[in-house]
LOLO-597624 format. One record per residue: residue number from 1; residue in one letter; x, y, z of N, C-alpha, C, O in turn. Coordinates in steps of 0.001 Angstrom, whole numbers, plus 524288, in hexadecimal, padded with zeros to 5 digits. Layout:
KERO  nr rest   n.X   n.Y   n.Z  ca.X  ca.Y  ca.Z   c.X   c.Y   c.Z   o.X   o.Y   o.Z
KERO NUM    a     X     Y     Z     X     Y     Z     X     Y     Z     X     Y     Z
...
This chain:
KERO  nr rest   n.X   n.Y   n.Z  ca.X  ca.Y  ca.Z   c.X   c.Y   c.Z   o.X   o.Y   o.Z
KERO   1    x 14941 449C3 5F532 14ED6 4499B 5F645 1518A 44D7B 5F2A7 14FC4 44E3F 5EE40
KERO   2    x 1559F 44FDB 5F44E 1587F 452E9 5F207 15B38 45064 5EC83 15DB8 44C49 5EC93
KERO   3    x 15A81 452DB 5E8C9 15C27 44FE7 5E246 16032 44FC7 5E2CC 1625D 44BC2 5E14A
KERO   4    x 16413 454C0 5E59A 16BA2 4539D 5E5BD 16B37 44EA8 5E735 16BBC 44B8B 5E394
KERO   5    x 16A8A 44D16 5EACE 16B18 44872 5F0A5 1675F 443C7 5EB65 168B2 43F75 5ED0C
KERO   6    x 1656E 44333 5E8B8 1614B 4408F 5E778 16677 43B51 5E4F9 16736 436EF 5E6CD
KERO   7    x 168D4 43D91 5E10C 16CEA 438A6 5DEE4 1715A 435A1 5E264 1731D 43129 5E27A
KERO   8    x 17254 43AD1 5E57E 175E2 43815 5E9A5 17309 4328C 5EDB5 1753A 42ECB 5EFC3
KERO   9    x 16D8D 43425 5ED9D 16BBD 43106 5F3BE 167A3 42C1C 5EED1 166DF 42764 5EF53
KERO  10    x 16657 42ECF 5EBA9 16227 42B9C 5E7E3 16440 42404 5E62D 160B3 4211C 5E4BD
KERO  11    x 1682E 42277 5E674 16B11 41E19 5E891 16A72 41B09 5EDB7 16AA1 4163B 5EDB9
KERO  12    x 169F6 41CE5 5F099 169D1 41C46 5F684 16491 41C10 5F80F 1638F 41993 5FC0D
KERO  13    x 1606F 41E92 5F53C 15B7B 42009 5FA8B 15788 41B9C 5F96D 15628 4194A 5F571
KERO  14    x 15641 41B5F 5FE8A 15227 415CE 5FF4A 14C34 4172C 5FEBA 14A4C 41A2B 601F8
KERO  15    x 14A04 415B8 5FBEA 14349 41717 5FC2C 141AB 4130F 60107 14250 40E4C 600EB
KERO  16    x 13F80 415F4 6052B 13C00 41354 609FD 13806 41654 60AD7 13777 41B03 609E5
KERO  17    x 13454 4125C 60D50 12DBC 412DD 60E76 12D56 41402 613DA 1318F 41443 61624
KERO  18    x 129D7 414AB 61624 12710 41512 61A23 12177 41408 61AA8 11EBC 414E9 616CC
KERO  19    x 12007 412DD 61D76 1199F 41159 61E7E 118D5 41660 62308 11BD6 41889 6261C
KERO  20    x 1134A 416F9 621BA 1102C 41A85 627F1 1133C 41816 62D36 1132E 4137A 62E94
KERO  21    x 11604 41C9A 62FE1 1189D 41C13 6352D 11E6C 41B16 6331B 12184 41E79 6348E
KERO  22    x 11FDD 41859 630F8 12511 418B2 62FB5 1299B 41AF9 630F5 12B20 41DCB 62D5E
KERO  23    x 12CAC 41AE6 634F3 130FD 41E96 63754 13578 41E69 63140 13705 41A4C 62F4F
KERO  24    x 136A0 42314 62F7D 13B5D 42240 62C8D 14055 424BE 62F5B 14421 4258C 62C85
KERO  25    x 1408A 42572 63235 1433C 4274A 63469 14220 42985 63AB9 13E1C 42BDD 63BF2
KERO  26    x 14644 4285D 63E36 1456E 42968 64555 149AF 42DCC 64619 14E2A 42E7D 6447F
KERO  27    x 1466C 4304E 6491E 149FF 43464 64BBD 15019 431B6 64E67 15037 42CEA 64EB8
KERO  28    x 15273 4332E 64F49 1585D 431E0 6506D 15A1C 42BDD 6518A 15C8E 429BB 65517
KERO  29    x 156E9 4298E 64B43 15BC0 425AF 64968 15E0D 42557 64480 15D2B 426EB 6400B
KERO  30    x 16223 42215 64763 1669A 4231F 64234 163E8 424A9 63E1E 15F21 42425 63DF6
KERO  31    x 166E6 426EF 639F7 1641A 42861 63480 16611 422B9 63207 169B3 4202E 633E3
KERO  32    x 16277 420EF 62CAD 164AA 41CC8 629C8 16282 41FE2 6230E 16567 41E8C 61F74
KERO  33    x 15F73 42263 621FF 15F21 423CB 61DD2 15C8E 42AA4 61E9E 15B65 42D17 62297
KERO  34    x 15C67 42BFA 6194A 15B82 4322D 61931 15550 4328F 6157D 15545 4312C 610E3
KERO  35    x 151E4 433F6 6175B 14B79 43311 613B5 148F4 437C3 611C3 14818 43BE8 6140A
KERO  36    x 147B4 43604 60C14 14526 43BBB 608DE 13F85 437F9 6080C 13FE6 433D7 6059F
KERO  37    x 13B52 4395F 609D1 135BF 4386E 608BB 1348A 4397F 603AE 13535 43DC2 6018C
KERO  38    x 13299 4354D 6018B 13075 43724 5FBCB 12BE5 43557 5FBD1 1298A 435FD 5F7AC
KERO  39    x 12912 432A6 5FFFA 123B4 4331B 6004E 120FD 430F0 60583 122AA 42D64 6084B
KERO  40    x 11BB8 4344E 60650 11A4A 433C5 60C10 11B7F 437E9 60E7E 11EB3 43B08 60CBA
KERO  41    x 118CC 4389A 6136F 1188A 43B7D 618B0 11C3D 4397D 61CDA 11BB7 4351A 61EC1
KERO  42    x 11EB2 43BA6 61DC2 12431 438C6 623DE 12296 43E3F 62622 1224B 4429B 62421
KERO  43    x 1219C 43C4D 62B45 122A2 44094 63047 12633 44064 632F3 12748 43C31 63506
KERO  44    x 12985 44532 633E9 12E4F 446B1 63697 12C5D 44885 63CFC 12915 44BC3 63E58
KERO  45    x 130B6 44420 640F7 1300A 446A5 645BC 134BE 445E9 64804 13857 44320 64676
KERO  46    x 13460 44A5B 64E5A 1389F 448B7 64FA3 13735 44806 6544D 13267 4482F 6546E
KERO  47    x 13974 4471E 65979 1382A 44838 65E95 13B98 44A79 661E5 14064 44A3F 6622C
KERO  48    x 1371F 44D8B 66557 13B48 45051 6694C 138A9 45000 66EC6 133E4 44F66 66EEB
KERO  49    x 13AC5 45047 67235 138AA 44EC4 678A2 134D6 44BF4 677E6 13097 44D59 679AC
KERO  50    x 13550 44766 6752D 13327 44106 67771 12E36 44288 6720C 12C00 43E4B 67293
KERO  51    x 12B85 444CC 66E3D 126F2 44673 66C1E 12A7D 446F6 66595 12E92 448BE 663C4
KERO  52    x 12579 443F4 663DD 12758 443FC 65DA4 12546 44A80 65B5D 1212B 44CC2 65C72
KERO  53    x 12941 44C2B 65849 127B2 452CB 6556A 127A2 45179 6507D 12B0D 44E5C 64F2A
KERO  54    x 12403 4534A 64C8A 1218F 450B0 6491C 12567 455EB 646ED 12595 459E7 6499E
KERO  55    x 12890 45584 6419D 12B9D 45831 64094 12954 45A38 63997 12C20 45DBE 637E5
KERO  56    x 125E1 458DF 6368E 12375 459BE 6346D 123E5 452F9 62FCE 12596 44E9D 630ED
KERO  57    x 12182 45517 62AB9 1210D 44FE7 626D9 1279D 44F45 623A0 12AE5 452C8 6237C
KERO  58    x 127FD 44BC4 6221B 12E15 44C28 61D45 12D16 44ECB 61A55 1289F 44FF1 618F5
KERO  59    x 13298 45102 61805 13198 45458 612B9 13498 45140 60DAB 13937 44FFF 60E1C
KERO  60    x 1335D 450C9 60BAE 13657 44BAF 60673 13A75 44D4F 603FA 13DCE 44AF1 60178
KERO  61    x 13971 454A7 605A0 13F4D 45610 60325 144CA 455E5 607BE 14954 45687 60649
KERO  62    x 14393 45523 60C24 1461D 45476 61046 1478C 44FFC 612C7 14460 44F06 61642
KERO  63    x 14B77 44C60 61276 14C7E 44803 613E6 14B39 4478C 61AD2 14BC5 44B07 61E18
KERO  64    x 1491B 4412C 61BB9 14880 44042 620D7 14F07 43ECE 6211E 151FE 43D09 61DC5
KERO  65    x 15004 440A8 627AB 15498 43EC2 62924 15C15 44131 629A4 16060 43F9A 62B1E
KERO  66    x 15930 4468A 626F3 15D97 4489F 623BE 1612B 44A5F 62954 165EC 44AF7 628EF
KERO  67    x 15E78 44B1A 62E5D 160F9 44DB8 631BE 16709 44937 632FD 16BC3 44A0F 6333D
KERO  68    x 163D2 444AA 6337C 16889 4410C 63473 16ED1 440E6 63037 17299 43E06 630F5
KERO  69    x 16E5C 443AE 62D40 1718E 444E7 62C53 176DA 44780 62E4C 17B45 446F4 62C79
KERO  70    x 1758F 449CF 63195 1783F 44C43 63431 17983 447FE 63B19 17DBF 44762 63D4C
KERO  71    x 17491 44603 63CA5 17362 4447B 64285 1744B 43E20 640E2 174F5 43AFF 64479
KERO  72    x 17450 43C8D 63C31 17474 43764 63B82 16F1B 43407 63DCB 16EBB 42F45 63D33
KERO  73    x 16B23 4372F 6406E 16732 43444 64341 160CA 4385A 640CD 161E5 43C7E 63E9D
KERO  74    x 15C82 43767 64125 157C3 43838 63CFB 15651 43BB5 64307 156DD 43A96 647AC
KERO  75    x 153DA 44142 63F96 151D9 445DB 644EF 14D11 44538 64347 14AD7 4497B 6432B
KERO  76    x 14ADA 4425B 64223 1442F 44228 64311 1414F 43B9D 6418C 14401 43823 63F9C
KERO  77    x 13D09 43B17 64283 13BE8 436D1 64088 13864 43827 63D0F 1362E 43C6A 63D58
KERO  78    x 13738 43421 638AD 134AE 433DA 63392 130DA 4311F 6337C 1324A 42C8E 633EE
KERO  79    x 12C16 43175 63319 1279F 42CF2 63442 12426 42E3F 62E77 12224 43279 62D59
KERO  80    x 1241B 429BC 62B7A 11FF7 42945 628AA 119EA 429CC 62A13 117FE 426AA 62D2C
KERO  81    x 11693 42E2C 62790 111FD 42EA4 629B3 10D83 42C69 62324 1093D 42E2B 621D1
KERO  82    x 1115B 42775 6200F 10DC4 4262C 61DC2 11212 42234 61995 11618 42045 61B5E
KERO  83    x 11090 42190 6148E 1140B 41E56 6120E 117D7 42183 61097 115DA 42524 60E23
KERO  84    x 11E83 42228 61106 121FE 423ED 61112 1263B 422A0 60C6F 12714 41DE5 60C3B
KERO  85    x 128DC 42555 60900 12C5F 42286 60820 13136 426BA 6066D 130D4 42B31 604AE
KERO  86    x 13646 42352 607B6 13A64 4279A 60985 13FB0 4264E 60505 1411B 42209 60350
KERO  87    x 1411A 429C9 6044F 14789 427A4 6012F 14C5E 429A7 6057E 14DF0 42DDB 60739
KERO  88    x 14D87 424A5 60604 151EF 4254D 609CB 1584E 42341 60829 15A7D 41FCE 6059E
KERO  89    x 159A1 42821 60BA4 16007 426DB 60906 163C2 423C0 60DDD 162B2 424C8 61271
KERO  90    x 16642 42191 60D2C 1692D 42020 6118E 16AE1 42396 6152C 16B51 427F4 61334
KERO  91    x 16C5C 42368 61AF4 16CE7 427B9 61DF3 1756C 427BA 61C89 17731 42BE0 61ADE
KERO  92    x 17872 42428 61D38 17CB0 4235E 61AD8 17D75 42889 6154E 180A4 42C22 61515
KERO  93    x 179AB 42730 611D7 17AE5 428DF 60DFC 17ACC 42E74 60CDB 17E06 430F7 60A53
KERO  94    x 175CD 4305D 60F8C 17411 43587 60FCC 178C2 4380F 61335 17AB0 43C1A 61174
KERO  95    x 17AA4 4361A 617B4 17E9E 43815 61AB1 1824C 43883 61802 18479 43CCA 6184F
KERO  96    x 1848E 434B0 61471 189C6 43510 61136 18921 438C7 60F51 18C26 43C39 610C7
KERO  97    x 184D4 43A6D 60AEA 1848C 43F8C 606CC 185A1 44453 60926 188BE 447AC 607A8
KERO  98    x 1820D 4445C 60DF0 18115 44966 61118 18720 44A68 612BB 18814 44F18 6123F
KERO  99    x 18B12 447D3 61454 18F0F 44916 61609 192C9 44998 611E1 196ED 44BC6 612FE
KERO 100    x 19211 447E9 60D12 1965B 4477A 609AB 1950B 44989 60505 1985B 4494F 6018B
KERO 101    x 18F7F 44C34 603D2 18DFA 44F0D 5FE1A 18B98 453DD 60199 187C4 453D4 60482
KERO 102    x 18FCA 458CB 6001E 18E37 45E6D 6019D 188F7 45F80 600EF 18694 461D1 60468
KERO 103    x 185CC 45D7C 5FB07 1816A 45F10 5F907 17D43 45B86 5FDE7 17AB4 45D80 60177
KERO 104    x 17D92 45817 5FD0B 17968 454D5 5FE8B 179D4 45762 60660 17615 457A3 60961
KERO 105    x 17D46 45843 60720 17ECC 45983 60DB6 17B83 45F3B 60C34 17778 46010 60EAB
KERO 106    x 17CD7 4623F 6091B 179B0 468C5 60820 174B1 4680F 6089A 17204 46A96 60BB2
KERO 107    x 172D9 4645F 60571 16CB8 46635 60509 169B1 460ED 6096D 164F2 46034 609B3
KERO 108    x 16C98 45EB8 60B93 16A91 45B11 610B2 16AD7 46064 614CE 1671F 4627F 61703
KERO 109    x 16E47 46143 614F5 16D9A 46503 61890 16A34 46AAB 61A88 16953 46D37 61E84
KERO 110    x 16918 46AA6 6152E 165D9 46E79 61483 15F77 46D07 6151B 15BFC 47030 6161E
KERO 111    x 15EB7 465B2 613EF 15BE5 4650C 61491 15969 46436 61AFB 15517 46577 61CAE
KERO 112    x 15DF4 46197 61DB9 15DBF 4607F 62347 15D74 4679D 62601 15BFA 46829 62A8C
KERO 113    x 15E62 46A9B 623FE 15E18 47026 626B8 157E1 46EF9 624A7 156BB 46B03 62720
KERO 114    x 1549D 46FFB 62253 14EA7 47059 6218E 14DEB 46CCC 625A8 14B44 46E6E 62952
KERO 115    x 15023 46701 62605 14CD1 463FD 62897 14C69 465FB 62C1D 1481B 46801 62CD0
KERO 116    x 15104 466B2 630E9 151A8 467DB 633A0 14E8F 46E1E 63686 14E73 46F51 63B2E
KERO 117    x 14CF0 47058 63327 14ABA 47401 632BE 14486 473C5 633B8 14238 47621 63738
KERO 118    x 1422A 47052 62FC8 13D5B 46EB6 63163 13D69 46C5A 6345F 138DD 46CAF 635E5
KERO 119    x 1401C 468A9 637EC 13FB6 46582 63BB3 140B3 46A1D 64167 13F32 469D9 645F6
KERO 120    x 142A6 46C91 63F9D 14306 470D0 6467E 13E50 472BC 64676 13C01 472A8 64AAE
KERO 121    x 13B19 4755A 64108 13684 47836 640EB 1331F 4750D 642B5 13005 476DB 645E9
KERO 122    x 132B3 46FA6 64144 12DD9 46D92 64164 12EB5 46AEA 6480A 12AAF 469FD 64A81
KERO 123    x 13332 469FF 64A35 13407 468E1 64EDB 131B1 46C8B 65428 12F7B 46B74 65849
KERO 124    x 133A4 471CE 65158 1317A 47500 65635 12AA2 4762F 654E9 12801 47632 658F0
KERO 125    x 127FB 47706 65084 1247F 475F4 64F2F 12233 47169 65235 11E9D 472FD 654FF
KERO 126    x 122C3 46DE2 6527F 11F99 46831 6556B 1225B 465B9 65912 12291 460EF 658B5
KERO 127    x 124EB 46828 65D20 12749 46644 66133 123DE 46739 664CF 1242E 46524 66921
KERO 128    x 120D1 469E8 663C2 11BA2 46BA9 6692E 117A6 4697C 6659C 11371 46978 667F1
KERO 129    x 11767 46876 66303 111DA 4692B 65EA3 10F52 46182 6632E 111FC 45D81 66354
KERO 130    x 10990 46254 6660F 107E0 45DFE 66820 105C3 459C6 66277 10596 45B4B 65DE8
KERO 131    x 104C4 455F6 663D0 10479 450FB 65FBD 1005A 4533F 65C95 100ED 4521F 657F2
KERO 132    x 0FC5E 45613 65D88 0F6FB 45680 65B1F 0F994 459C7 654EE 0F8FE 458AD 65049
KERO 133    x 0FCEE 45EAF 6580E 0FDEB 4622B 651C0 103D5 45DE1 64D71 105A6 45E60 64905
KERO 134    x 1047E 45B56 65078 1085A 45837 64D5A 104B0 45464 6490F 10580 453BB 6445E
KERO 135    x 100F5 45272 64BFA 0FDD0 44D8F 64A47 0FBF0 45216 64473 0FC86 450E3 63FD4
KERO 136    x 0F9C1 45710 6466A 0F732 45960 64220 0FB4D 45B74 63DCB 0F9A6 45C94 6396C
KERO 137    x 101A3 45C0C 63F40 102F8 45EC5 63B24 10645 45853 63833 10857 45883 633DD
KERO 138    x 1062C 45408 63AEE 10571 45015 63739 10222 44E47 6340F 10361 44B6E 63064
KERO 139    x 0FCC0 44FED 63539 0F833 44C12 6313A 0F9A2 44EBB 62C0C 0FA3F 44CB2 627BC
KERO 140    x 0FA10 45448 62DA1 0F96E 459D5 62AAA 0FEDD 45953 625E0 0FEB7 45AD1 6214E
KERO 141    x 1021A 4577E 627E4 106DC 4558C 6252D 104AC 451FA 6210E 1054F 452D7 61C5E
KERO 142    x 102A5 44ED3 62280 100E0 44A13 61EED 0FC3A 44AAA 61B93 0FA13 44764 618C8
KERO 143    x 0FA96 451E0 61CD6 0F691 452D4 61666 0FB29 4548B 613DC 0FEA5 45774 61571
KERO 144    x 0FA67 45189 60E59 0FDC4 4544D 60AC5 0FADA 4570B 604A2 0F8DF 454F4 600C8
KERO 145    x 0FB8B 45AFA 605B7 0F9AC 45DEC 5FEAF 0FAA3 45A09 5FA08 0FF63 45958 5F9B3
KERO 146    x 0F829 4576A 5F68E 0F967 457A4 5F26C 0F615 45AE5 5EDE8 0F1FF 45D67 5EE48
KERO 147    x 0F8E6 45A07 5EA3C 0F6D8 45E05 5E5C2 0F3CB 462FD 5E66E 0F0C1 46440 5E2ED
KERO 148    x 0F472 466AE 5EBA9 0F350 46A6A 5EC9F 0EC41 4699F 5ED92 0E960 46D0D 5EF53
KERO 149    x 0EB07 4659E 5EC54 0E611 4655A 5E9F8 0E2F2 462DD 5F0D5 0DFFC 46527 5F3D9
KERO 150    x 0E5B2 45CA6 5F11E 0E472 45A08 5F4FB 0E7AB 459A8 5F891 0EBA2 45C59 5F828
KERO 151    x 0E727 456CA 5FC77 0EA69 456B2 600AC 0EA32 45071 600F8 0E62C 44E3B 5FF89
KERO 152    x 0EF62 44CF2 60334 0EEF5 44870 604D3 0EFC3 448E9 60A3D 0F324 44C04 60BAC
KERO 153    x 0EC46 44564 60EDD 0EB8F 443E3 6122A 0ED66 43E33 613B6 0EA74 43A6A 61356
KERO 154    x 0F386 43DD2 615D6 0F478 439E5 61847 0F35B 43A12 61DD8 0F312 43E37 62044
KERO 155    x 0F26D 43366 620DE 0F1C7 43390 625A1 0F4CB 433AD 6288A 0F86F 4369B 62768
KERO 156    x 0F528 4312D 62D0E 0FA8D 42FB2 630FB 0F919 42C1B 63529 0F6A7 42D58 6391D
KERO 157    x 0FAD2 42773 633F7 0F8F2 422EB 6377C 0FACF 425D2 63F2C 0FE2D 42860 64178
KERO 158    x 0F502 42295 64036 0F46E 424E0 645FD 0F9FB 42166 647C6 0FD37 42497 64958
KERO 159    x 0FBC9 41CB7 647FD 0FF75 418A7 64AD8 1051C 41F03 64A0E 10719 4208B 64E28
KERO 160    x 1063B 420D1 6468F 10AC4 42448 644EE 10C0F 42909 648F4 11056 42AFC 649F8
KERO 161    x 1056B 42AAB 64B8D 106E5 42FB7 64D78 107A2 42F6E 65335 107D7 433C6 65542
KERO 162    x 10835 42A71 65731 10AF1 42A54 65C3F 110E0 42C02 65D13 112B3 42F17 66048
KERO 163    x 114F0 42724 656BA 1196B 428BE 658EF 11A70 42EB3 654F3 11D2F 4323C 656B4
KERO 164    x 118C4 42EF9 65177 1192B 43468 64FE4 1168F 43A62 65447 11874 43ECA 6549B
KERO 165    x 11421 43941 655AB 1144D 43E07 6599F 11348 43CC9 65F5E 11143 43FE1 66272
KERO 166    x 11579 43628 660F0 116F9 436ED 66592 112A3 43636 6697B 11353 437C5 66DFA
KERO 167    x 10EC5 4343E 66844 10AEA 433F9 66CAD 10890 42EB6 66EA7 10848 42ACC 66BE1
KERO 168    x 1070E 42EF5 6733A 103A5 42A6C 67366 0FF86 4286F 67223 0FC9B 42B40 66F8E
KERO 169    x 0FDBB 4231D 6735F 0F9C4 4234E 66FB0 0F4E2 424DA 67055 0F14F 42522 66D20
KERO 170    x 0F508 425F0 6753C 0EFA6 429D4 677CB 0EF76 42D28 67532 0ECB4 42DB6 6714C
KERO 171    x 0F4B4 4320D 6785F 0F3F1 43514 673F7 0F3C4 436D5 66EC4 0F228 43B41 66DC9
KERO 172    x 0F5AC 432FE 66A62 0F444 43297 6651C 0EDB2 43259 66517 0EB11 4355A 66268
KERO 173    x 0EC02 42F4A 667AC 0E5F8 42F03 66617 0E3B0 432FB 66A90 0DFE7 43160 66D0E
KERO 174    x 0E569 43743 66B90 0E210 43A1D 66D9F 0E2D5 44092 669F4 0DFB0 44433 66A38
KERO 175    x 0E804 44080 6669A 0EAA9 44316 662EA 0E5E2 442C6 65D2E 0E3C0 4464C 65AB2
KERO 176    x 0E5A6 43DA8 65CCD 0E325 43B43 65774 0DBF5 43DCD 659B8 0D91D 4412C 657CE
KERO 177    x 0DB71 43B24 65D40 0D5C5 43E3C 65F4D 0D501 44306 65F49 0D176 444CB 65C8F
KERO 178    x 0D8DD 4470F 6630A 0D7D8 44CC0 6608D 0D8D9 44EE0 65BA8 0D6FD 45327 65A7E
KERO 179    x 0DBCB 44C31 65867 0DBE3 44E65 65272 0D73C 44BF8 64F76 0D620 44E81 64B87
KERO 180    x 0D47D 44819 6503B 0CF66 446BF 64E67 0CA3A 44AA0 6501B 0C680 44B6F 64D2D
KERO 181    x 0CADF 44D11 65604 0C7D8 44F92 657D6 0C7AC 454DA 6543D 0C40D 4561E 65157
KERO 182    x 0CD2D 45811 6553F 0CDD0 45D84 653FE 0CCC2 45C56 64EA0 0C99D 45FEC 64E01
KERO 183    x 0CCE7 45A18 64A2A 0CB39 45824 6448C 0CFE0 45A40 6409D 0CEC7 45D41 63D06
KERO 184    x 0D3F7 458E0 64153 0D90F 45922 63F80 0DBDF 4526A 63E1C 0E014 451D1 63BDB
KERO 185    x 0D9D3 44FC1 63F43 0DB62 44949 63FA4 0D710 446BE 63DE7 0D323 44942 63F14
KERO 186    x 0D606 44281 63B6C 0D52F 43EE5 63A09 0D756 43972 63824 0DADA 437FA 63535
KERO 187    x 0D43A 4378D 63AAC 0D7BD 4307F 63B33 0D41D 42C02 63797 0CF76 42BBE 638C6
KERO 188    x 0D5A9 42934 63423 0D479 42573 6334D 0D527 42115 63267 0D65F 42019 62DDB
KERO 189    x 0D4B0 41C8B 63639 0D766 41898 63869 0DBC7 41AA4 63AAC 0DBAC 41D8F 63E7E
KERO 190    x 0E226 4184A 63701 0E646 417FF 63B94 0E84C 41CE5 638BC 0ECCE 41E54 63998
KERO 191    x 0E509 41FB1 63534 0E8D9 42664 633E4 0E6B5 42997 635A4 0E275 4290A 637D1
KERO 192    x 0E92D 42DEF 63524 0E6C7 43348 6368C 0E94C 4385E 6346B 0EDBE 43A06 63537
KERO 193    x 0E5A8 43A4D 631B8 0E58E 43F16 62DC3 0E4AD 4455A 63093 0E29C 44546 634EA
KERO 194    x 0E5F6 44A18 62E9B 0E5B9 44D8E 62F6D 0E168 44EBC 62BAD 0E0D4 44DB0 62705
KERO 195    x 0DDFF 451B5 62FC1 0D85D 45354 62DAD 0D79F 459C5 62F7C 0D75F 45BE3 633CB
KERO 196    x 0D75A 45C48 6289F 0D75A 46288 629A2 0D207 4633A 62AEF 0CDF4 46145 6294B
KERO 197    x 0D359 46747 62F12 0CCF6 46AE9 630A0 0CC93 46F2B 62C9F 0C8D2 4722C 62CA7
């Protein structure tokens, strides 16, 4: 979170959890709070002609939600893809500042221009993209570098990826079968990992 904004909102913000699957947020409803991730993986999507578009992972320096600021209503949905946890400010409150402190309205805005920015890129990017390269540039999301040295490997429960990319359940398990085949997927039990060739 931004350190200006940090004393003003640091009063107000709620520490909340999430579990694996966890919606923190739905595409166009009301807004009720404004969310900075301080730990965990959340996947951003949105939808367009009836098909979920996988819009990429959160960024912790970028608040979920910020668009409603302006629309009063949330332009993407937020799904926990593991244990989550968020500092959230009231949606009331964040609106008050934004309209009534020049500073805090400057650099929101500046932040919602990035969002907004990555969200067109990554939109036209995966608006055609079929379930198979989505499925892969999610596992792929969920290796993360540490210490330059190793890499951590989280999974992604199989129950998560119908309403996240929209399919049935045939075709989920015929999705999960060719990524086991081509040797890019691996499943064990109810997760499933991204496996480099």
């Amino acid at each position: 979170m931004n350190t200006s904004l940090n004393s003003l909102l640091q009063k107000s913000q709620l520490r909340m959890t999430f579990s694996m699957g966890g919606v923190i947020c739905h595409e166009g409803a009301e807004a009720d709070h404004i969310y900075w991730v301080s730990r965990g993986q959340v996947a951003l999507f949105t939808h367009k002609a009836g098909r979920s578009v996988w819009l990429g992972m959160s960024d912790t320096q970028l608040p979920i939600g910020l668009e409603a600021l302006q629309s009063q209503r949330y332009g993407l949905t937020a799904t926990a893809l593991g244990d989550v946890e968020v500092m959230a400010v009231p949606f009331g409150l964040a609106k008050q500042l934004f309209d009534s402190q020049p500073l805090a309205r400057m650099q929101w805005l500046q932040q919602l221009c990035q969002h907004v920015s990555r969200t067109e890129t990554m939109l036209f990017k995966n608006a055609n993209q079929p379930p198979d390269a989505i499925l892969k540039q999610l596992l792929q999301a969920l290796v993360q570098p540490e210490k330059s040295t190793s890499k951590t490997v989280s999974g992604l429960q199989v129950q998560l990826l119908r309403p996240l990319l929209g399919l049935t359940e045939e075709k989920l398990q015929r999705l999960l079968h060719q990524g086991a085949e081509e040797g890019w997927l691996r499943q064990q039990q109810d997760q499933i990992y991204w496996q480099a060739g």
